[in-house]
MISEGU-428774 format. One record per residue: residue in three letters; x, y, z of N, C-alpha, C, O in turn. Coordinates in pm, whole numbers, plus 50000, padded with zeros to 5 digits. Example, Ala and Ser with C-alpha at 12.3 -4.5 7.8 and 13.67 -1.06 7.14 Angstrom:
ALA513194943150780512304955050780513204967050780514244966850846;SER512854977550708513674989450714512905000350787513415011450804;
END
This chain:
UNK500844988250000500005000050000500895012550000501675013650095;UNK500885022749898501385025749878501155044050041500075045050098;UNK502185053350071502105062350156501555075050109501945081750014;UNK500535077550194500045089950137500655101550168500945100750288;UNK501085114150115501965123750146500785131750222499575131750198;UNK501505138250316500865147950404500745155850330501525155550235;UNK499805165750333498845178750260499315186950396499245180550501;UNK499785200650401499525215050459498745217850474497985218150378;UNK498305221850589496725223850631497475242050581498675241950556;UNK496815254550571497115270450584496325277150617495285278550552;UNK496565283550729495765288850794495445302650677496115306950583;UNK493665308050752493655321150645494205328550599494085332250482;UNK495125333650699496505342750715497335340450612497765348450528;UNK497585326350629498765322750566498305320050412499185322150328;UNK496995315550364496575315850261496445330350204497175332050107;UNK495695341250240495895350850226497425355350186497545359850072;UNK498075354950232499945364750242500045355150143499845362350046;UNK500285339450079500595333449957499755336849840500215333249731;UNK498345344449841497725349149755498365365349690498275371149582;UNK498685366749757499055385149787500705385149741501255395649708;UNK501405372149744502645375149673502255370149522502765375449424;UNK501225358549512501125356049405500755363549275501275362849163;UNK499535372349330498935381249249499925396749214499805403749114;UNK500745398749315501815406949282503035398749172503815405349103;UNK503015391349172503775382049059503805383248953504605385048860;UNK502165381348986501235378048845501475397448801502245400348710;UNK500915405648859501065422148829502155422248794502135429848696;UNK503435417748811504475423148795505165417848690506325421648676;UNK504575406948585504245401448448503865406948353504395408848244;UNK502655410448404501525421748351500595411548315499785413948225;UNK500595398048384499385388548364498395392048469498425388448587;UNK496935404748370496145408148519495495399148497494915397148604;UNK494885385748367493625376148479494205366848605493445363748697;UNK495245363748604495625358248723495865369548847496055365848963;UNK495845382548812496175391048967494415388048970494015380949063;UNK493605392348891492735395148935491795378849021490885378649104;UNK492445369248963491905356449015492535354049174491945347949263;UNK493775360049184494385359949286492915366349392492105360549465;UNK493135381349352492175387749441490745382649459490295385349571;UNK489915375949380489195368449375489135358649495488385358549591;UNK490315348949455490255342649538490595344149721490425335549808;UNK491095357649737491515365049917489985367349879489385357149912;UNK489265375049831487705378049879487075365349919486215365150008;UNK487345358449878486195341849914487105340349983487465352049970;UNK487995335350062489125333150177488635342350348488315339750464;UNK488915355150243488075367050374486435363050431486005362550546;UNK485655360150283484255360650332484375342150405483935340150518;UNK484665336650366484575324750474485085325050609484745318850710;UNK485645330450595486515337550791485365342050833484765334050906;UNK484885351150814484065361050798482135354550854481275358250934;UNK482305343750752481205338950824481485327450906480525323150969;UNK482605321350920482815311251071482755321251181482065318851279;UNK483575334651171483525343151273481945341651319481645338051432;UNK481295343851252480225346751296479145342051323478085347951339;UNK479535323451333478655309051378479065311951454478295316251540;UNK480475312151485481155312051599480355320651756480045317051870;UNK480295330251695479155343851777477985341551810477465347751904;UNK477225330951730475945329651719475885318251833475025317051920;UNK476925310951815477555292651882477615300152034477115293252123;UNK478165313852078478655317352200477135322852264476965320452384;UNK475995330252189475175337952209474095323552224473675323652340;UNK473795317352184473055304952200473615297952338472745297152424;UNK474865292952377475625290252477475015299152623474345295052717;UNK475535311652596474805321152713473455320752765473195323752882;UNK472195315352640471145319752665470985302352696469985300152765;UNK471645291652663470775281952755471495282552908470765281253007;UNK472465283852920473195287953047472315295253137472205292053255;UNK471785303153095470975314853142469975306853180469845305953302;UNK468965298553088467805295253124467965284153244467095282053328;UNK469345276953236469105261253306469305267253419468655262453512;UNK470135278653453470345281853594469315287553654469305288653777;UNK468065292953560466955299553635466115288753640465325290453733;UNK465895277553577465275266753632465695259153712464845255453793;UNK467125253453729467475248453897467685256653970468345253954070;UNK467245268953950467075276254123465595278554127465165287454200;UNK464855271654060463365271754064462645287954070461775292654144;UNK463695295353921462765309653898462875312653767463325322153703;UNK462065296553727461885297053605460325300753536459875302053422;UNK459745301653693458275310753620458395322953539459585325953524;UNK457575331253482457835343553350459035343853328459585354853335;UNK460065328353284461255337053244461185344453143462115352253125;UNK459705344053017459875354452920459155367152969458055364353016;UNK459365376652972458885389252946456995386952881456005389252951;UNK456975383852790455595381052678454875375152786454065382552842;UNK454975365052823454105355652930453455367553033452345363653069;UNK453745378653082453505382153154452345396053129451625402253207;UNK452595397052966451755406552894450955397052807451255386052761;UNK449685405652795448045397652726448995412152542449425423652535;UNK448805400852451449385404552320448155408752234447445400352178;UNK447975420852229446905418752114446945422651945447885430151917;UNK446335419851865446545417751711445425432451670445215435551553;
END
């Protein structure tokens, strides 16, 4: 069986800064569809950061709010924990 070669994991950073010499490469050729594919490709690099950042936020803000609730139900003051329950809603 033959060995599989390890793959480089690169972090964004580091993908980013190898995009950014590349596309200066490429500019400094005067080949712009590759600068411009370069830059292309740091925008989709950025926007995926970009939205883990921000599961990530959602992952911490979800975290807080069951935290929040389990501790007001084992200290047994989990009656109106909503606000609404306590107001008649009308349409």
């Amino acid at each position: 069986m033959a060995k599989r070669k390890k793959i480089k994991k690169y972090s964004c950073d580091e993908s980013l800064e190898m995009l950014a010499k590349l596309q200066q490469m490429a500019i400094d050729e005067g080949n712009i569809n590759l600068a411009l594919k370069a830059e292309e490709l740091k925008c989709k690099i950025a926007a995926m950061q970009a939205e883990n950042e921000a599961l990530t936020d959602d992952e911490e803000i979800t975290k807080i709010l069951v935290d929040f609730i389990n501790e007001r139900q084992e200290s047994g003051d989990s009656e109106n924990i909503c606000s609404v329950d306590d107001e008649k809603v009308s349409l």
